[in-house]
C-alpha positions as CSV (number, residue, x, y, z in Angstrom):
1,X,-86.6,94.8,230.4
2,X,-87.1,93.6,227.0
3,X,-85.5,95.0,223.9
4,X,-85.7,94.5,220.2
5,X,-84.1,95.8,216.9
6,X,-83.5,94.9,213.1
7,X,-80.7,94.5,211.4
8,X,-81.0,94.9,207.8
9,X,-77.8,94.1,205.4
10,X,-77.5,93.2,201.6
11,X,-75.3,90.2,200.6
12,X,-73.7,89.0,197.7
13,X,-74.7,85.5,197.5
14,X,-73.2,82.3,198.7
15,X,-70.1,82.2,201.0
16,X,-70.5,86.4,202.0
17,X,-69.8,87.1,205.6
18,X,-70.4,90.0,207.3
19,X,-69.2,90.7,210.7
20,X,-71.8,91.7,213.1
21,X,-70.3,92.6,216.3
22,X,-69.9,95.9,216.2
23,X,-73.4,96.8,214.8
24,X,-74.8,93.9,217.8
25,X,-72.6,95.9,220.4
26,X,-74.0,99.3,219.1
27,X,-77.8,98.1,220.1
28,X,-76.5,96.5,223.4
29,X,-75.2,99.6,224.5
30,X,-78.1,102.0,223.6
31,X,-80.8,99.2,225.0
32,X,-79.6,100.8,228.3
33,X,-79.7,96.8,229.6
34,X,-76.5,96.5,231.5
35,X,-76.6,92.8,232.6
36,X,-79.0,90.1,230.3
37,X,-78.8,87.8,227.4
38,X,-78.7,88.7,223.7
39,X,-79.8,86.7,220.9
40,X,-79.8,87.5,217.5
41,X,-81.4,85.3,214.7
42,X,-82.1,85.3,210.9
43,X,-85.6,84.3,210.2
44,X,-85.5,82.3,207.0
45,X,-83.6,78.9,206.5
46,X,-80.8,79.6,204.0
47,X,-79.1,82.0,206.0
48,X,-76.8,81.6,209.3
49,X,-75.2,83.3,212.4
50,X,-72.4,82.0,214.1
51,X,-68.9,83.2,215.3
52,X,-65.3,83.1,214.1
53,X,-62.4,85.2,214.5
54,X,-63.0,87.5,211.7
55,X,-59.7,87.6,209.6
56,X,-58.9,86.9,205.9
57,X,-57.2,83.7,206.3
58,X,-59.4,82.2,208.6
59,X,-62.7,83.3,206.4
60,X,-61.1,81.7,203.2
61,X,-60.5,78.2,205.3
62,X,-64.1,78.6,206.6
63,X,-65.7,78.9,203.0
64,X,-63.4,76.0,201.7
65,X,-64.7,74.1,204.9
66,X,-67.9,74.5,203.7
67,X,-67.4,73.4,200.3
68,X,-65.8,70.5,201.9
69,X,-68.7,69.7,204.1
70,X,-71.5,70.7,202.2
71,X,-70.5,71.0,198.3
72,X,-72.8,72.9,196.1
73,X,-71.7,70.5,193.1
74,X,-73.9,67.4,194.1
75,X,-77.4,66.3,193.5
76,X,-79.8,67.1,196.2
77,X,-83.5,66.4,196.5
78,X,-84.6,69.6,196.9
79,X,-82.7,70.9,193.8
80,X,-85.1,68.5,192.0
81,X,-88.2,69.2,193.8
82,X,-87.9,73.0,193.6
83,X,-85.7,73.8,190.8
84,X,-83.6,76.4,192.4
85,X,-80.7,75.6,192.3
86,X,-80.2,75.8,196.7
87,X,-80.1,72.3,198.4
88,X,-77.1,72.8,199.8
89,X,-78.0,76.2,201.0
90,X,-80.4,75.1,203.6
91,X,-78.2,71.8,204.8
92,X,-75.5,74.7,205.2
93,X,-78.2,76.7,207.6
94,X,-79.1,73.9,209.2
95,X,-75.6,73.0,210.3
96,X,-74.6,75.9,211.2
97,X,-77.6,77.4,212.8
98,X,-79.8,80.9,212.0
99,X,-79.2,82.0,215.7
100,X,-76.6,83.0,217.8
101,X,-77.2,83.6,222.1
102,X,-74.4,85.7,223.8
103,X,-74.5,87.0,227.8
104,X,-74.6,90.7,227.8
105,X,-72.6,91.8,230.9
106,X,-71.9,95.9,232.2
107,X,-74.1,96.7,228.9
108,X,-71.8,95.0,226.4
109,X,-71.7,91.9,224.5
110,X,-69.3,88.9,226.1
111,X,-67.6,87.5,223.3
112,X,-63.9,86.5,223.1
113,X,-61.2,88.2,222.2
114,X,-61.3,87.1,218.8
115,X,-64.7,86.1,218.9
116,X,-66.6,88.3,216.2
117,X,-70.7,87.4,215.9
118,X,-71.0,87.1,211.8
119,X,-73.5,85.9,209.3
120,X,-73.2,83.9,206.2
121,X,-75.2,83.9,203.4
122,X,-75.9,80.1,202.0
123,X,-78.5,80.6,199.8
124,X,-77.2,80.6,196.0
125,X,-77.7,84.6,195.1
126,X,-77.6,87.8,196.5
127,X,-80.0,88.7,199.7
128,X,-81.4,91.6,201.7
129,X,-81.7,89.9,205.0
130,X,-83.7,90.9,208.0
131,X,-81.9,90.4,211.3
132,X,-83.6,90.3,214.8
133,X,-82.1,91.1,218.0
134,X,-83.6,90.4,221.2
135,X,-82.0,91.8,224.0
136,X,-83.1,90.7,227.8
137,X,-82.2,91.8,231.3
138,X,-81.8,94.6,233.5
């Protein structure tokens, strides 16, 4: 059995992350799928899904990793080409990755204890983003 839903959510612009998990568990369960695969992906290139233990701390030393790893404060082709200002928006994407593949076990999600599923929002302004969750099994 194959199951798919949206996600919709609104974010504020660069470095926003919005935890997931319990909105990806929510679907899980009511897909009536009790053992399968899950995958949830962002279709567009300046957005991202991962996972991280979703705590204050740890978020502020993720965005400051970021800015570390991929500044927004340098000259980047695509900034020239385009004009927009977002460069390091879609490296960020890139590196990180728009999709995010978890087992789905006794209908629920398998993630770690302090595993939470989140996306961040790389591009350089506020977004309504499209989610899409595919959800696989029996």
């Amino acid at each position: 059995m194959v199951k798919h839903y949206e996600i919709k959510i609104e974010t504020k612009g660069t470095n926003d992350i919005i935890d997931l998990t319990q909105e990806v568990a929510k679907h899980v369960e009511a897909s009536g799928i009790s053992n399968g695969i899950g995958c949830i992906i962002v279709p567009g290139s300046t957005g991202a899904i991962t996972t991280i233990e979703y705590e204050p701390g740890l978020l502020n030393d993720f965005i400051k990793a970021l800015e570390r790893w991929v500044p927004r404060n340098i000259n980047y082709e695509h900034n020239r080409m385009w004009q927009d200002g977002n460069g390091f928006s879609h490296i960020r994407s890139a590196l990180l990755g728009t999709s995010f593949s978890f087992p789905v076990k006794d209908g629920r999600p398998v993630l770690g204890t302090w595993q939470q599923i989140v996306f961040v929002e790389c591009d350089n302004r506020p977004r309504k983003r499209r989610l899409l969750l595919t959800i696989y099994g029996e």
